[in-house]
N, C-alpha and C positions, 0 to 999 in steps of 0.2 A: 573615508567620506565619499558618499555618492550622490550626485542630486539636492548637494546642499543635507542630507542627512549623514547623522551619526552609524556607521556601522558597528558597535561596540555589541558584544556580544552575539554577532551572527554567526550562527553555525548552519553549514549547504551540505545535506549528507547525498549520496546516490541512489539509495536504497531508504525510501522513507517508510515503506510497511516494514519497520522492524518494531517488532516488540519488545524485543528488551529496552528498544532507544525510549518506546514510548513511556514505559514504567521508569525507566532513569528519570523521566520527564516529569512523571507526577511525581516518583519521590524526592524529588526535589525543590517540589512544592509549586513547579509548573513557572519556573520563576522568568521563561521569554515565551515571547510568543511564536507561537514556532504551526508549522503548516506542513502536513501529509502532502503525498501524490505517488497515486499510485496506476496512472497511465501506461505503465510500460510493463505491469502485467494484465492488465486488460485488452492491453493489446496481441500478449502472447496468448491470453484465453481464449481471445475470438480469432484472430487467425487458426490455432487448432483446433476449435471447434467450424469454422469456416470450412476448413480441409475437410476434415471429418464428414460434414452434410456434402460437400462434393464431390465426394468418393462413393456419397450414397444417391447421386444421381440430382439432389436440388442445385438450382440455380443458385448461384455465389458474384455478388459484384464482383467489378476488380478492382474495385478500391472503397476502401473503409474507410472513413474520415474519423478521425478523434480531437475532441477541441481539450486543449489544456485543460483542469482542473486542482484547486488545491482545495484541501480543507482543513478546516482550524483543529491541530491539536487542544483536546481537553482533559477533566480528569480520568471521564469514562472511554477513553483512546489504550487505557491502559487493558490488554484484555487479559485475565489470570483466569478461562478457562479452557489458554490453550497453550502447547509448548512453546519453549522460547523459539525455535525453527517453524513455528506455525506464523501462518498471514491472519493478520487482524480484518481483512480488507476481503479475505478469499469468504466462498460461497460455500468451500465445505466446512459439514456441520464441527462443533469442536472434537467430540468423538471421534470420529474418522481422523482427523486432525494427531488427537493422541495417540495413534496407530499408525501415523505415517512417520511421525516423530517420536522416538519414544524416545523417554531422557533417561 
C-alpha cells in the first residue's frame, strides 16, 4: 500500500522497450495498466549523436535536459514486425532491425 492506494499487481521493470514484455502484455489480454519509458535510450542516442556532430566541428550544449516521460501501454505496443532483440521505440526502419538481429 502507497498513498492510501492498492499496489496489487505492480510490476517495475528496468528496461521497458522490451518487446517480448510488450506481446506477453497483449496476449494476455493487456489485463493492467501498465506504462513504457524509454528515456535512457534517448539519451544514449543523443549523446552519440551529440559527439558525433562535435567531432564534425558543430557547436554542442553542455547539457541536454530531458524531462521524464511515460506512455501508456496498448494493444498496438506490441510490434511483430521486428525481432524480439529489436526496439519498439528505436528510429531504425524494421528491416535494418531484422539484420541487426537475426533470430
Amino acid at each position: 500500500m502507497s498513498a492510501a492506494i492498492a499496489m496489487d499487481g505492480l510490476v517495475t521493470m528496468h528496461q521497458s522497450d522490451d518487446n517480448p514484455f510488450l506481446c506477453a502484455w497483449k496476449d494476455a489480454g493487456g489485463v493492467t495498466t501498465s506504462f513504457t519509458a524509454t528515456s535512457l535510450l534517448m539519451e544514449g542516442r543523443t549523446g552519440l549523436t551529440a559527439a558525433m556532430m562535435s567531432l564534425q566541428g558543430y557547436d554542442v550544449p553542455p547539457e541536454i535536459l530531458f524531462s521524464g516521460s511515460l506512455k501508456q501501454v496498448t494493444m498496438d505496443s506490441c510490434r511483430t514486425d521486428i525481432p524480439p532483440d529489436g526496439s519498439p521505440s528505436s528510429l531504425v526502419p524494421p528491416e535494418l532491425q531484422k539484420r541487426m538481429f537475426p533470430e
